[in-house]
N, C-alpha and C positions, 0 to 999 in steps of 0.2 A: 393445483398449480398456482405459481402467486409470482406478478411480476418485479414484487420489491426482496434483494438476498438481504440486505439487512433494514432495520428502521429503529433510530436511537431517539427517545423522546426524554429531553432532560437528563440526558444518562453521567451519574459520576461515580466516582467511585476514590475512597478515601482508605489510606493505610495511615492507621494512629491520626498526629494532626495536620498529614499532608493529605491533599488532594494530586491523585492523578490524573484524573481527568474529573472535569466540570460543565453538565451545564451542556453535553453533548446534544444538539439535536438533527439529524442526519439521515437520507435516504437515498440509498444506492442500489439501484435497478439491476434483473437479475441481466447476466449475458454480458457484463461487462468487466475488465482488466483495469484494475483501480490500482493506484499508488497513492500508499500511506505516506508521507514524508515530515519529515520533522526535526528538530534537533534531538540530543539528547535526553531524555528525563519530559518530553513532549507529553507522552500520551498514550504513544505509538502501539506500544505493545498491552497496555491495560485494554484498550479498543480492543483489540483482539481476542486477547483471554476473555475479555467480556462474551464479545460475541461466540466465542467456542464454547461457551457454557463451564468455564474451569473456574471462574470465578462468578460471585453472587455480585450486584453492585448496590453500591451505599446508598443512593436515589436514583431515580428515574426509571427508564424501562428500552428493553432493547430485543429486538424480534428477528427471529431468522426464519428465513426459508415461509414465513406466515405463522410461524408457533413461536415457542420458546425454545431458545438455545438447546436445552435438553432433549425437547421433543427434536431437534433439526440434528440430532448428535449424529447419526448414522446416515445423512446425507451431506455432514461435514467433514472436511478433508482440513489438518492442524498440524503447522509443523513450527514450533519454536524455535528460540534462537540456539538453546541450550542442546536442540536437537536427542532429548529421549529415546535412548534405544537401551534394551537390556545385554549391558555387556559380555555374558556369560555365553550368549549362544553365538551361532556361529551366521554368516549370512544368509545361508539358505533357511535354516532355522528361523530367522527372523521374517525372512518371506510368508513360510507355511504357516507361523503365527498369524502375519497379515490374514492370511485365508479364512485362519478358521475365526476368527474374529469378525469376519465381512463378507458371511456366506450370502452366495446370491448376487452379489456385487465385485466380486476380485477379478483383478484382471493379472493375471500371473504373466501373460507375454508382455505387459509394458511393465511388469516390476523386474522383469529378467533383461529386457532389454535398457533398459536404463542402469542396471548394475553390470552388467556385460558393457555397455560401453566407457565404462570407468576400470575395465582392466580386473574387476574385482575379484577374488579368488570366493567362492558359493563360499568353502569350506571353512574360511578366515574365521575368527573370530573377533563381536563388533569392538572387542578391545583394543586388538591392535590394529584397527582404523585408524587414520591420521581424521583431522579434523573432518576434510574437503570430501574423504571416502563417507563418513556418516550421515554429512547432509548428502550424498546420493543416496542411502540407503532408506532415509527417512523420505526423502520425498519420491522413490520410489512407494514405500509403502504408501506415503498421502495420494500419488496418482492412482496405485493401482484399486485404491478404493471406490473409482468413480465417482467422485465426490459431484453435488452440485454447486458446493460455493469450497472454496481455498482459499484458507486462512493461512499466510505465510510471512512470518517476523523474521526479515532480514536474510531471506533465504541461503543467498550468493555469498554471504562476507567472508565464507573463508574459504571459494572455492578460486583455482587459476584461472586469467580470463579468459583462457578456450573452453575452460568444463563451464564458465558461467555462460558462454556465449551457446554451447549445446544446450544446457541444461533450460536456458529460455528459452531454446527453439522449441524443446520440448512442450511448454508450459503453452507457449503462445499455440501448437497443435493441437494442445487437449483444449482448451479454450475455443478454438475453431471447429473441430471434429465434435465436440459433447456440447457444446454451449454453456462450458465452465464459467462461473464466475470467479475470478482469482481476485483475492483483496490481500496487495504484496507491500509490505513495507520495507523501504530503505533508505540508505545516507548517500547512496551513487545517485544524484537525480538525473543526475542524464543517461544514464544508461535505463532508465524510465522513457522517459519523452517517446524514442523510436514504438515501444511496446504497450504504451498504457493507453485510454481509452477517457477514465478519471480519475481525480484527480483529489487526494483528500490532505492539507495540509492540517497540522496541529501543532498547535505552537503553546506553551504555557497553561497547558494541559486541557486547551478549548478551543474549537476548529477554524480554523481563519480561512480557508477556502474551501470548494467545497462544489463539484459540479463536474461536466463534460469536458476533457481538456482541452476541447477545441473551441469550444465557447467561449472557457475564461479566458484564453490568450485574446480570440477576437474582441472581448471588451476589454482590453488593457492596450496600453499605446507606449513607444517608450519614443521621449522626446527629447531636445536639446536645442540651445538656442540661447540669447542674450540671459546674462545671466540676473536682469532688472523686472525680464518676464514677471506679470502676475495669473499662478494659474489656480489658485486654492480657490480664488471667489466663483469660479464657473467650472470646475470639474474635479473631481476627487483625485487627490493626490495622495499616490502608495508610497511613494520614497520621492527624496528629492536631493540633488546636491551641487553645493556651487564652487566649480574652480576658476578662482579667476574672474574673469568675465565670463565663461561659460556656466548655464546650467543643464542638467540633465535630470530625467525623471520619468519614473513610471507612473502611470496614471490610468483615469478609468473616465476616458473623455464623457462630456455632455451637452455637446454642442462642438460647432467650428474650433480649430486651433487658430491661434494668430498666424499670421503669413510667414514671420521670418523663424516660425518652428521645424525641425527637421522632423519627421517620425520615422518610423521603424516598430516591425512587429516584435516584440518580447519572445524570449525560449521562455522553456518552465525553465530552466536554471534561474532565469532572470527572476518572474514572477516569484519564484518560490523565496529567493533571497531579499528581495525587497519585501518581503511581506513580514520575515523572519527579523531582518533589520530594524521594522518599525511596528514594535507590537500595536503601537496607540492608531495601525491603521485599521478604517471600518474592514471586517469582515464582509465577504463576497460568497454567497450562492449562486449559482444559475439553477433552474427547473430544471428536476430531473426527468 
């Protein structure tokens, strides 16, 4: 047993002469609900495949479960964005594949009941699936494998938001009941906040924050007040902006505020956007 699901030490990884991720160094404790967040072209999903063992990386090293990606393969639960299923069979079919694939480990009543409550016909086949029917059926499979760590690239994008709002109830239960670690990336951050735990931003293909979500928010401050304020010479400033005679900013206090500052606690929408906004800000860890 090992209490760290992943640990990225220098980890990059390069396609021709672009880098997509750089220079990763990273540890995320097992038992907890992580959001990957990022823009675009971040990172986001190389971290992933990295860590599912689908891909080799260009430097550094990255460890799952205490081994290597490969060795952790069957206590890893993968479900990309592009959502892989083999078209030609039908849903049940795809199920009893699950099975015999992951003897010892299948849980056939949560891969049934997660396709039963999307209405699904067993007999369909995974072609004439609409988008939203496949990622149920995929992350059916990825649940009913019992996984210890879940790897999920954008899981919800293309479902309605009642199937996305079941389909994380679901997520957040196996999490609670098995002691899942799920490491979920998306582009909805707030529909993060209510469910996530930590917290892994990537921005420019190397991780800008990085830690317990309730931690980073409590060291960040988000302020306003005369717009002549000086706050860069006493406490790290994440974003900052002037209208007017007003300013406003996030920040990572180090000491007293001046008196005529207002504060207020930051959402992750907030934190994650002013981070995104200014790449030239320091990078934030908190102990994991």
């Amino acid at each position: 047993m090992t209490d760290t699901a992943i640990e990225a030490a220098g980890l990059g990884k390069r396609f021709g002469k672009r880098w997509a991720l750089r220079d990763c160094t990273v540890r995320l404790p097992t038992g907890r609900v992580c959001a990957v967040v990022g823009p675009n072209g971040a990172g986001k999903s190389t971290l992933l495949v990295l860590a599912a063992g689908l891909l080799a990386p260009t430097e550094g090293t990255v460890s799952v479960l205490g081994g290597t990606p490969a060795a952790a393969r069957a206590r890893v639960g993968y479900v990309g964005q592009d959502k892989p299923l083999y078209p030609q069979l039908t849903v049940a079919e795809t199920l009893r594949m699950g099975a015999d694939l992951n003897p010892g480990r299948w849980d056939l009543p949560t891969a049934e009941r997660i396709v039963a409550a999307g209405d699904l016909d067993p007999k369909s086949r995974v072609r004439s699936l609409s988008g939203g029917q496949r990622t149920r059926v995929a992350l059916a499979l990825a649940l009913a494998k019992r996984p210890e760590l879940l790897l999920l690239d954008e899981p919800m994008a293309d479902l309605d938001p009642l199937a996305r709002h079941e389909l994380m109830g679901v997520l957040m239960s196996q999490a609670a009941q098995y002691g899942t670690t799920i490491v979920m990336s998306s582009h909805v951050v707030a529909e993060l906040e209510d469910s996530c735990d930590h917290l892994l931003l990537v921005g420019g293909g190397r991780v800008r924050l990085a830690g317990e979500l309730d931690e980073l928010l409590q060291v960040h401050t988000r302020v306003s007040g005369p717009a002549d304020t000086s706050l860069a010479a006493h406490h790290t400033v994440v974003e900052s902006r002037t209208t007017g005679r007003q300013l406003t900013a996030l920040l990572r206090p180090s000491g007293p505020l001046p008196d005529d500052m207002r504060t207020s606690a930051p959402s992750l929408e907030d934190l994650v956007l002013a981070y995104l906004r200014n790449p030239q800000a320091d990078s934030q860890e908190t102990p994991a």
